[in-house]
RODO-2510 file (C-alpha; in nm, 4 decimals, decimal comma):
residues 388
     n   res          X          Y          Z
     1     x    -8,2808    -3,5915   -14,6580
     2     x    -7,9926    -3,7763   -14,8549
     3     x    -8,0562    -4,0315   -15,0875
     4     x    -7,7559    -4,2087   -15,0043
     5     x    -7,9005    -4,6000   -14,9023
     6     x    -7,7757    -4,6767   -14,5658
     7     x    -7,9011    -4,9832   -14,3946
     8     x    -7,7946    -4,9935   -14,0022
     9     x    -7,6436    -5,2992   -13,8770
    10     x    -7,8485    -5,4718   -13,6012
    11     x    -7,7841    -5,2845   -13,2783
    12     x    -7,6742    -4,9221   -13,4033
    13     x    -7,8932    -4,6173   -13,3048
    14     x    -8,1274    -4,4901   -13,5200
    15     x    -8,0862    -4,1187   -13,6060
    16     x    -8,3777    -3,9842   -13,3416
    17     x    -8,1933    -4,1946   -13,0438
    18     x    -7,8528    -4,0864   -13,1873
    19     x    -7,9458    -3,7453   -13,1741
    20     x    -8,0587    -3,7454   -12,8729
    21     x    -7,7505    -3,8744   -12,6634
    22     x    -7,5182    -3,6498   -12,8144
    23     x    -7,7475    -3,3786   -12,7054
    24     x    -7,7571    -3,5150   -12,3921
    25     x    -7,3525    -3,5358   -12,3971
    26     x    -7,3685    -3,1419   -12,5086
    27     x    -7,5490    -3,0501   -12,1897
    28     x    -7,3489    -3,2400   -11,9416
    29     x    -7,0120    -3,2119   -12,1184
    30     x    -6,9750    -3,5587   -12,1138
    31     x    -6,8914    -3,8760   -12,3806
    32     x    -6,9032    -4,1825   -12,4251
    33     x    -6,7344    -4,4766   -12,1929
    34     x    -6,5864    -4,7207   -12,2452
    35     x    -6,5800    -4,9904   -11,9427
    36     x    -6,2265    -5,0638   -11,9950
    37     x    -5,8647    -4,9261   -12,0763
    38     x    -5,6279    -5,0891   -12,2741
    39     x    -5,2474    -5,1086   -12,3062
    40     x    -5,1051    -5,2253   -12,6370
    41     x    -4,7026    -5,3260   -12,6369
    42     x    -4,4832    -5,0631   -12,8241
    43     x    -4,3680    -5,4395   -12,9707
    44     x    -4,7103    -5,5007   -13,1616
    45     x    -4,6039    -5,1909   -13,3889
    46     x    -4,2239    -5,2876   -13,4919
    47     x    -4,1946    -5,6635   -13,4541
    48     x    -4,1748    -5,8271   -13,7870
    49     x    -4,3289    -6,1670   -13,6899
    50     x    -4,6386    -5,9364   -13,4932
    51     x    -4,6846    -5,8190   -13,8783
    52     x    -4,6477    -6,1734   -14,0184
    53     x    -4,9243    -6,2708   -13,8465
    54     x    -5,1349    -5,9456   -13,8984
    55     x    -5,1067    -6,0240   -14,2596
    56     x    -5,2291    -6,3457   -14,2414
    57     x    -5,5327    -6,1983   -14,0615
    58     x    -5,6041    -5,9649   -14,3649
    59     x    -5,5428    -6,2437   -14,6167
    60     x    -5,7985    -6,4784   -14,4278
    61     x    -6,0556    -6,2012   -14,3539
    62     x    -6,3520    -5,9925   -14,5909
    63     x    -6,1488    -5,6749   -14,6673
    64     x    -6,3317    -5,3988   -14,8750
    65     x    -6,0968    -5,3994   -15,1962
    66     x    -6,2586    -5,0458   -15,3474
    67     x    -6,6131    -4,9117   -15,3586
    68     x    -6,8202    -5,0228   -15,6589
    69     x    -6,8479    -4,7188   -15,8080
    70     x    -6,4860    -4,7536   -15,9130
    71     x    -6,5388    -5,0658   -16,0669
    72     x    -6,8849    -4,8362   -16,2991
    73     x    -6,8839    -5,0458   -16,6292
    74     x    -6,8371    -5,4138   -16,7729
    75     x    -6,4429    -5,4305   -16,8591
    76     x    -6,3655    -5,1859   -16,5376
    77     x    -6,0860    -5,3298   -16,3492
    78     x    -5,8859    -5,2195   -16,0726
    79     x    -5,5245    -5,3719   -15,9806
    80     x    -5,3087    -5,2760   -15,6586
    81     x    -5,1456    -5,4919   -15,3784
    82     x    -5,3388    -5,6157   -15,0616
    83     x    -5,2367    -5,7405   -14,7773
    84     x    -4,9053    -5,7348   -14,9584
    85     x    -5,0477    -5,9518   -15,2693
    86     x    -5,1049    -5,8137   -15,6372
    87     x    -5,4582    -5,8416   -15,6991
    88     x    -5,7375    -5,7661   -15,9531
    89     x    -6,0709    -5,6586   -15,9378
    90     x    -6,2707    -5,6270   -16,2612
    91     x    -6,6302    -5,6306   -16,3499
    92     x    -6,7309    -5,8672   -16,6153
    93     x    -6,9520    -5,8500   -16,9446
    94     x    -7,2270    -5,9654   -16,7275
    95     x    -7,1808    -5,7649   -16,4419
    96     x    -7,0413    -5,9647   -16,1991
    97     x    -6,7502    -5,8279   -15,9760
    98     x    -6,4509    -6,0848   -15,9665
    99     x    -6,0964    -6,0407   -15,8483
   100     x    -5,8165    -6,2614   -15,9323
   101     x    -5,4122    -6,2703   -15,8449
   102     x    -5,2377    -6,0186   -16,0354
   103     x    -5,0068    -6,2845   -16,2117
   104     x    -4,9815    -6,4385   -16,5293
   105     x    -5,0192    -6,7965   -16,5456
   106     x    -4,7084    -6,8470   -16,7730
   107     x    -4,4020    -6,6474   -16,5777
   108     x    -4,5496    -6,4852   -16,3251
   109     x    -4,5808    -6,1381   -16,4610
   110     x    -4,8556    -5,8573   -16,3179
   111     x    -5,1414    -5,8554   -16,5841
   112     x    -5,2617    -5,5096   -16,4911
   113     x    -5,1242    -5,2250   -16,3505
   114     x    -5,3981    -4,8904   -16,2192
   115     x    -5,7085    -4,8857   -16,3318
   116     x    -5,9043    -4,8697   -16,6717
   117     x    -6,1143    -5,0708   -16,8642
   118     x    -6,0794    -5,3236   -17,1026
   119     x    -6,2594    -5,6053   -17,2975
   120     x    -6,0053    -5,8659   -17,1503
   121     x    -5,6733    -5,8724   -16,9978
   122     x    -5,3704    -5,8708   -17,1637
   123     x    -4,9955    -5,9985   -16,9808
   124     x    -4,7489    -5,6776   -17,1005
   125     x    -4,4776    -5,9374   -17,1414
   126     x    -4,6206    -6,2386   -17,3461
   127     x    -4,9473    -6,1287   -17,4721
   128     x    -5,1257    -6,3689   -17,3097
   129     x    -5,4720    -6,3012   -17,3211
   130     x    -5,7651    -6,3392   -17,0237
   131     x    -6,1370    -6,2986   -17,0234
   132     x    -6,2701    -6,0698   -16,7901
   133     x    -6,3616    -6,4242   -16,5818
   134     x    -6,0407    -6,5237   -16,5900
   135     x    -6,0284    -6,7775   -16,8300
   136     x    -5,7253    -6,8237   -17,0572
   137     x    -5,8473    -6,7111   -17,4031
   138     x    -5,5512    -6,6753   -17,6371
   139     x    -5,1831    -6,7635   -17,6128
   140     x    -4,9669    -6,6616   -17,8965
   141     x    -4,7694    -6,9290   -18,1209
   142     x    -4,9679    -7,1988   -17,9066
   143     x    -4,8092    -7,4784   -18,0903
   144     x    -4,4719    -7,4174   -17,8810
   145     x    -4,6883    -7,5460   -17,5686
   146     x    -4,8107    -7,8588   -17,6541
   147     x    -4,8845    -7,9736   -17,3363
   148     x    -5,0655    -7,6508   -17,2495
   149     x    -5,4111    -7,6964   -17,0762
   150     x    -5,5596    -7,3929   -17,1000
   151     x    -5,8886    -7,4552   -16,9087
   152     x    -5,6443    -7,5279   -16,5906
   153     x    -5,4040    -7,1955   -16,6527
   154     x    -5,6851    -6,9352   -16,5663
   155     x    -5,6286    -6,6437   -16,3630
   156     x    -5,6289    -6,7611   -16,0055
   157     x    -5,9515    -6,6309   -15,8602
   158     x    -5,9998    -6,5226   -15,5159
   159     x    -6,3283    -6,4531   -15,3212
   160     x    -6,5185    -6,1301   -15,4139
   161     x    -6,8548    -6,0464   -15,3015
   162     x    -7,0355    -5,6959   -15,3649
   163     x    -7,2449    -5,5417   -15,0941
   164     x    -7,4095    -5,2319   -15,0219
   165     x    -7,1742    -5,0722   -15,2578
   166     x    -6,8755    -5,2615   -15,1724
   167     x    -6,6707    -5,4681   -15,3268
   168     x    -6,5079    -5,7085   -15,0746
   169     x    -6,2060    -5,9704   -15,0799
   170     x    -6,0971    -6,2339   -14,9168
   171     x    -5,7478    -6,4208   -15,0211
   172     x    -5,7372    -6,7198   -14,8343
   173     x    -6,0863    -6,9417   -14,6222
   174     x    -6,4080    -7,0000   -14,7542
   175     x    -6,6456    -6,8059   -14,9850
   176     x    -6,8014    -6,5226   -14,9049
   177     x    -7,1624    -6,4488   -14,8362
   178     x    -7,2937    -6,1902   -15,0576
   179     x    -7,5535    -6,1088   -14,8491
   180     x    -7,3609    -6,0459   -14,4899
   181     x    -6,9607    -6,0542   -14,5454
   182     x    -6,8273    -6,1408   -14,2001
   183     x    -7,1653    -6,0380   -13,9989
   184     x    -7,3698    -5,6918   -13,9870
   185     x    -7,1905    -5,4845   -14,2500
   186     x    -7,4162    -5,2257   -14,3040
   187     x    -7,4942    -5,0845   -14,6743
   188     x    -7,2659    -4,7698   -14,6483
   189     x    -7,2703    -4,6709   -15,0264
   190     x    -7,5739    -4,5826   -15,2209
   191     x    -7,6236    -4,7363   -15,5485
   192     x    -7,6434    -4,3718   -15,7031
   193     x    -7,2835    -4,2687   -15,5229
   194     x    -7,0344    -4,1035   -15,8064
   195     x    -6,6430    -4,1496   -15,7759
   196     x    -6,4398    -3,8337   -15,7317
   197     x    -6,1238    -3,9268   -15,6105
   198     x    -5,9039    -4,1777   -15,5863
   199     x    -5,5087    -4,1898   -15,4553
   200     x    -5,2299    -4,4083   -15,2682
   201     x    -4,9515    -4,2695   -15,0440
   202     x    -4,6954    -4,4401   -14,8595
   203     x    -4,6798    -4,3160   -14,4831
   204     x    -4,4078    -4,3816   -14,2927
   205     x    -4,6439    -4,5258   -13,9861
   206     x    -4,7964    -4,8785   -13,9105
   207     x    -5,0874    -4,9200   -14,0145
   208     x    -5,2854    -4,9823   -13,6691
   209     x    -5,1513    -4,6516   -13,5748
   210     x    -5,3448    -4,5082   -13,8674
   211     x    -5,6726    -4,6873   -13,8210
   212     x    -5,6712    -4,5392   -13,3927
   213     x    -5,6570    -4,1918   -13,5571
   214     x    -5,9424    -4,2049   -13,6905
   215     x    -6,1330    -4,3894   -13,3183
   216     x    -6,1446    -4,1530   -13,0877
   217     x    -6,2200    -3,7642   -13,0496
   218     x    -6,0028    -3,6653   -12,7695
   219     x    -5,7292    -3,5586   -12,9913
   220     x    -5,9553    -3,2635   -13,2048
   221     x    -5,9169    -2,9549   -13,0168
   222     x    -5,5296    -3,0362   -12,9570
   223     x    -5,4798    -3,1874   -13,3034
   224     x    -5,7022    -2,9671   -13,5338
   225     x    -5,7490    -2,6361   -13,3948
   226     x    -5,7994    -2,4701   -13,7072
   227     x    -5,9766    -2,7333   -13,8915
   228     x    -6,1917    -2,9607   -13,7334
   229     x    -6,2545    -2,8220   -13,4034
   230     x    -6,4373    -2,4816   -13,5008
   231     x    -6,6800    -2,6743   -13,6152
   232     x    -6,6977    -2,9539   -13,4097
   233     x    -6,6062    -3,0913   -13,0272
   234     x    -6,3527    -3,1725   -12,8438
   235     x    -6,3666    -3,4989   -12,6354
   236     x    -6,7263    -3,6118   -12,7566
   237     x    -6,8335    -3,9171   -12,9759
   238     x    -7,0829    -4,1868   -12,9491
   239     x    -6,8709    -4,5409   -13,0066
   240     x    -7,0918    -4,8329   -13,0928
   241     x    -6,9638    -5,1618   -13,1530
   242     x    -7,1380    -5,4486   -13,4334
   243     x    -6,9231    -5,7692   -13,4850
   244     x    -6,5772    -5,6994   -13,5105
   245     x    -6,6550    -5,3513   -13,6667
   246     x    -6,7492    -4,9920   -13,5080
   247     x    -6,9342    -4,6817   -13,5574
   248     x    -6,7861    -4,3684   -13,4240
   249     x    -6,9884    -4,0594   -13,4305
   250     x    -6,8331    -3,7106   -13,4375
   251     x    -7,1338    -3,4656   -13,4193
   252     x    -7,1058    -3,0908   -13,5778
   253     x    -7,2075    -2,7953   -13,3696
   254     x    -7,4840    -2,7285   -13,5811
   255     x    -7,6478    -3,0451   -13,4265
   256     x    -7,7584    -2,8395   -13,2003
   257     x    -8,0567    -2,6718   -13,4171
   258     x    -8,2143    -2,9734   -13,4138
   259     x    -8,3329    -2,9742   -13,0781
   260     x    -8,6357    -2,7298   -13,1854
   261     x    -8,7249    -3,0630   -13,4490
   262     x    -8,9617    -3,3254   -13,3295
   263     x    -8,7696    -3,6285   -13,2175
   264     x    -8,9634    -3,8568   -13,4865
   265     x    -8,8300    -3,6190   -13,7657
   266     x    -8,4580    -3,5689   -13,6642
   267     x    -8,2130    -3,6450   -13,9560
   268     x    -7,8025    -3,6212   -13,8517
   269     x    -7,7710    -3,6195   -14,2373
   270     x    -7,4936    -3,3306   -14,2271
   271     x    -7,4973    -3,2886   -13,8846
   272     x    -7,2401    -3,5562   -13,8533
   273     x    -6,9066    -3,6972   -13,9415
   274     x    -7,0124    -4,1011   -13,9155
   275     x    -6,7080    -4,2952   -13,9374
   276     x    -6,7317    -4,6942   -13,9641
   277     x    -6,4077    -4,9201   -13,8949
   278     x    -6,4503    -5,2522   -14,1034
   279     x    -6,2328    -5,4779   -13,9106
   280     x    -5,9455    -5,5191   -13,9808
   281     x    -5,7943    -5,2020   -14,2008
   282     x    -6,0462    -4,9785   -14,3871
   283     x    -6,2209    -4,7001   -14,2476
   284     x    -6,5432    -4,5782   -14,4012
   285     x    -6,6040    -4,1956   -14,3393
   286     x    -6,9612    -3,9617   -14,4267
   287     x    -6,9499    -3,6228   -14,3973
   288     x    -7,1927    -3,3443   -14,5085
   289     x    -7,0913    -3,3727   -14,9105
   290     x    -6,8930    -3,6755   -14,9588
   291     x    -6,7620    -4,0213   -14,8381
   292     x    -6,4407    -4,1054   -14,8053
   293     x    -6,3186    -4,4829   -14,8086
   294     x    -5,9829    -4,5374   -14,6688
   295     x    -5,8145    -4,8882   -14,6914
   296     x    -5,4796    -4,8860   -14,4918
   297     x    -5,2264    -5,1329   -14,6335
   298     x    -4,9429    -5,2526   -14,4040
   299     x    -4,6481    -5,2534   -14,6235
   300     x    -4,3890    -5,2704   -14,3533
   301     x    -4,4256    -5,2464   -13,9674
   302     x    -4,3451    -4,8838   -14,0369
   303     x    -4,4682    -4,7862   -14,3782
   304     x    -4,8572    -4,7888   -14,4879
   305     x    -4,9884    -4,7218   -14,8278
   306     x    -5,3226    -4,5334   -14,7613
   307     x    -5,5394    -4,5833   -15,0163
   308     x    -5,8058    -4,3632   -15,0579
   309     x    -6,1960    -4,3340   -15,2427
   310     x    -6,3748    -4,0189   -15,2767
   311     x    -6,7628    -4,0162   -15,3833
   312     x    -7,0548    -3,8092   -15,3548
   313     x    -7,3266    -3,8434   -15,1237
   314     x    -7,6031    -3,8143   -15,3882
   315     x    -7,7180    -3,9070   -15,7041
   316     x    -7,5004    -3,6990   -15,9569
   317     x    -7,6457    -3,3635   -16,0117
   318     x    -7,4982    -3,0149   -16,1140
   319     x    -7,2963    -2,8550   -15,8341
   320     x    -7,2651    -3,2403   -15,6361
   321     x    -6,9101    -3,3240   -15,7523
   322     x    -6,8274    -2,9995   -15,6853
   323     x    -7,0011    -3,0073   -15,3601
   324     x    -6,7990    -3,3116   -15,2901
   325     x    -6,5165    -3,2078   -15,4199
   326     x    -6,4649    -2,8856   -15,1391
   327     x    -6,5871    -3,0788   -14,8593
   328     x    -6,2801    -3,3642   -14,9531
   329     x    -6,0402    -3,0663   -14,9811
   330     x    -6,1316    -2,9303   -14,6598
   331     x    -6,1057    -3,2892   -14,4967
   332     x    -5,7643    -3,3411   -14,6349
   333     x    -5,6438    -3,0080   -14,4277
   334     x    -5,7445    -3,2025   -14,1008
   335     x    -5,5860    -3,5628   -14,2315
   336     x    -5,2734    -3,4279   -14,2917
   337     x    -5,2186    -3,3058   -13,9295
   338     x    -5,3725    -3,6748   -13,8534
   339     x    -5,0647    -3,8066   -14,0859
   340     x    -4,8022    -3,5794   -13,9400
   341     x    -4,9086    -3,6944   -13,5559
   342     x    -4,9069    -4,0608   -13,6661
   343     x    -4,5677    -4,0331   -13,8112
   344     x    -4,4399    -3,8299   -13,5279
   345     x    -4,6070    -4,1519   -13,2926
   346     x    -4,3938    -4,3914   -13,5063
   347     x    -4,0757    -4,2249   -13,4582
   348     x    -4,1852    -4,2117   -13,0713
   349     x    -4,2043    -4,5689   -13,0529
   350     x    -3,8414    -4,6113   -13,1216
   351     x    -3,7540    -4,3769   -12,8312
   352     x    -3,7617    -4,6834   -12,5807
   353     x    -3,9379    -4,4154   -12,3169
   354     x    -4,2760    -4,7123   -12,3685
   355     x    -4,3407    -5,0582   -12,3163
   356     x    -4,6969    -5,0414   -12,3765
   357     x    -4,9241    -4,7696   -12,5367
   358     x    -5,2125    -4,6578   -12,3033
   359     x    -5,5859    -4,6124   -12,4301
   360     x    -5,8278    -4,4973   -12,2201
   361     x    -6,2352    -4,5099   -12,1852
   362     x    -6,2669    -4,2062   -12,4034
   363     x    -6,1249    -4,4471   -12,6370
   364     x    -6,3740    -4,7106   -12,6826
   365     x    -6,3522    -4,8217   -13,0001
   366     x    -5,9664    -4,8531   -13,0416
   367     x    -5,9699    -5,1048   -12,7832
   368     x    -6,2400    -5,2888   -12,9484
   369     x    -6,0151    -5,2912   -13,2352
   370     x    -5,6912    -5,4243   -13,0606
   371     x    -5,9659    -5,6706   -12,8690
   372     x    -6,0846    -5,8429   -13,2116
   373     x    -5,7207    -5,8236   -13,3631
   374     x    -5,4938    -5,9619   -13,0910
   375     x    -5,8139    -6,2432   -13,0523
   376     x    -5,7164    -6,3917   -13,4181
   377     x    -5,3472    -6,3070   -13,3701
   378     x    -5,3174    -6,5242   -13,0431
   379     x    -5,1255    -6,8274   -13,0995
   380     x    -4,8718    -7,0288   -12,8286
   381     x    -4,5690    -6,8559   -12,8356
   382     x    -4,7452    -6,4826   -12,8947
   383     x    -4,6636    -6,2007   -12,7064
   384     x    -4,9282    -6,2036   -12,4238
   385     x    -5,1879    -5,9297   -12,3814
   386     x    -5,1583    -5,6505   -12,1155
   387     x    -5,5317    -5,5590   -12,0185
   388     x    -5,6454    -5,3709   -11,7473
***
């Protein structure tokens, strides 16, 4: 049994009923349904006002920024662009998780670059000089800035909220609820998780492209014949739906063994690739070893830079990050043919042989994910939706 805390969101199946209907999927060679298709216009992926708008919907909703674990000790900080704006994460002297924008309030300049950790923050071009809560602490020769209010020339803070392991955003709307960001997100990191990885990548694909990849199992056997499908199916998930977010299932073949377990004592716990889309643009995946946290940051309509978190599943013990470290490596074998196909469907789209993408009921949760999205993209004037 892993030790990693998970607390389901309201209306996702527990592990005995889980088990159960992909057993029952494995004997009839079935999945599951969606009611309805979906077609998407090829002009949602390369229209520049489409991506306007997109971006305001990631400004004005709770993104995960990083996983808490990369954000360990007081003075951690983390800096990168999101939803094409430089912010700051950093954990203060007392704890507390707080992200800022990644300017300096005298010219403008990015405060922090990466990740480290440090006992304040320090502009590279002035030395201006920030406490971890964002409060202007020092300016050099003050005396040349009479007029200078430093109580009002803090860091410009922006919501952050941690929860179940997550450190969440949001640029522009109200504060966030540190107990439910944006309804049922379930606690998907343990407290005890260790960080093994982290990396960026531009991809020359949009970034909704990126997040279907990872929403449906109809592509495995065709897609990952080598990798993924030896040890998994083709064509069979379990797609549940919570808020705005999903939970897609891809079971192992070794599920199988647990049909000679008592229903009460059935555990998917590495029988399972569980992957979680948090609306709008991060993916959350657990395999046998490791989790993998995947934030997908539109930086064009044709470029994405995929940001990505590795961490164990378990507390840290000898052999864990190791552990975690294969089962990442062997993941990264299948995501690359993932990243090849999506770049090979962005070059498609400019082809002019589409006017709409088709999904179909085997992918479920990819239309739930265009539902929500074109929902709080709708204005008058937007493109209009093409549903069957």
């Amino acid at each position: 049994m892993t030790d990693l805390a998970v607390a389901p969101a309201p209306g996702l199946l527990a592990d005995d009923a889980l088990v159960e209907r992909i057993l029952e999927h494995v004997d009839r060679g079935t999945t599951d349904l969606s009611d309805a298709t979906w077609r998407e216009p090829v002009a949602h992926y390369r229209s520049e006002e489409r991506l306007r708008r997109e971006m305001d919907v990631l400004r004005g909703e709770p993104v995960l920024f990083c996983p808490s674990a990369a954000l360990a000790s007081p003075g951690s900080y983390l800096a990168r662009d999101a939803a094409g704006v430089p912010i700051v994460a950093v954990r203060g002297h007392d704890g507390v998780v707080r992200a800022f924008r990644n300017a300096c309030r005298h010219r403008g300049t990015v405060i922090a670059s990466g990740e480290g950790c440090s006992p304040s923050l320090v502009c590279p071009y002035h030395g201006w000089v920030y406490r971890l809560d964002g409060a202007l602490r020092h300016v050099p020769d003050e005396h040349g800035f009479p007029d200078l209010d430093k109580d009002a020339r803090g860091l410009v803070s922006v919501a952050a909220v941690e929860h179940g392991g997550m450190v969440f955003v949001r640029q522009d709307g109200a504060p966030l609820d540190p107990e439910m960001p944006d309804g049922p997100v379930p606690e998907l990191l343990g407290a005890h998780q260790e960080l093994v990885g982290r990396a960026e990548s531009i991809v020359a694909s949009n970034w909704k492209i990126l997040v279907e990849g990872f929403l449906e199992g109809y592509h495995i056997k065709a897609t990952h014949p080598d990798t993924f499908f030896p040890f998994g199916y083709d064509n069979l998930t379990v797609v549940e739906t919570f808020g705005r977010h999903s939970r897609v299932t891809f079971p192992f073949r070794r599920i199988e063994a647990l049909r000679a377990v008592p229903r009460s004592e059935r555990d998917v716990d590495r029988a399972v690739t569980s992957v979680y889309h948090l609306f709008p643009n991060v993916i959350v995946a657990r395999l046998s070893h490791h989790t993998t946290v995947v934030v997908l940051e539109p930086r064009s309509t044709d470029t994405t830079n995929f940001v990505t978190y590795q961490l164990t599943n378990h507390r840290p013990a000898a052999g864990r990050r190791a552990d975690a470290s294969r089962d990442a490596d062997f993941v990264a074998l299948g995501a690359a043919e993932d990243l090849g196909i999506a770049q090979g469907l962005q070059r498609g789209l400019a082809s002019g042989a589409n006017e709409t993408l088709e999904f179909g009921r085997f992918e479920g949760a990819i239309t739930h994910f265009h539902r929500q999205l074109t929902e709080l993209v709708t204005s008058p004037g937007a493109p209009p939706r093409d549903r069957t």
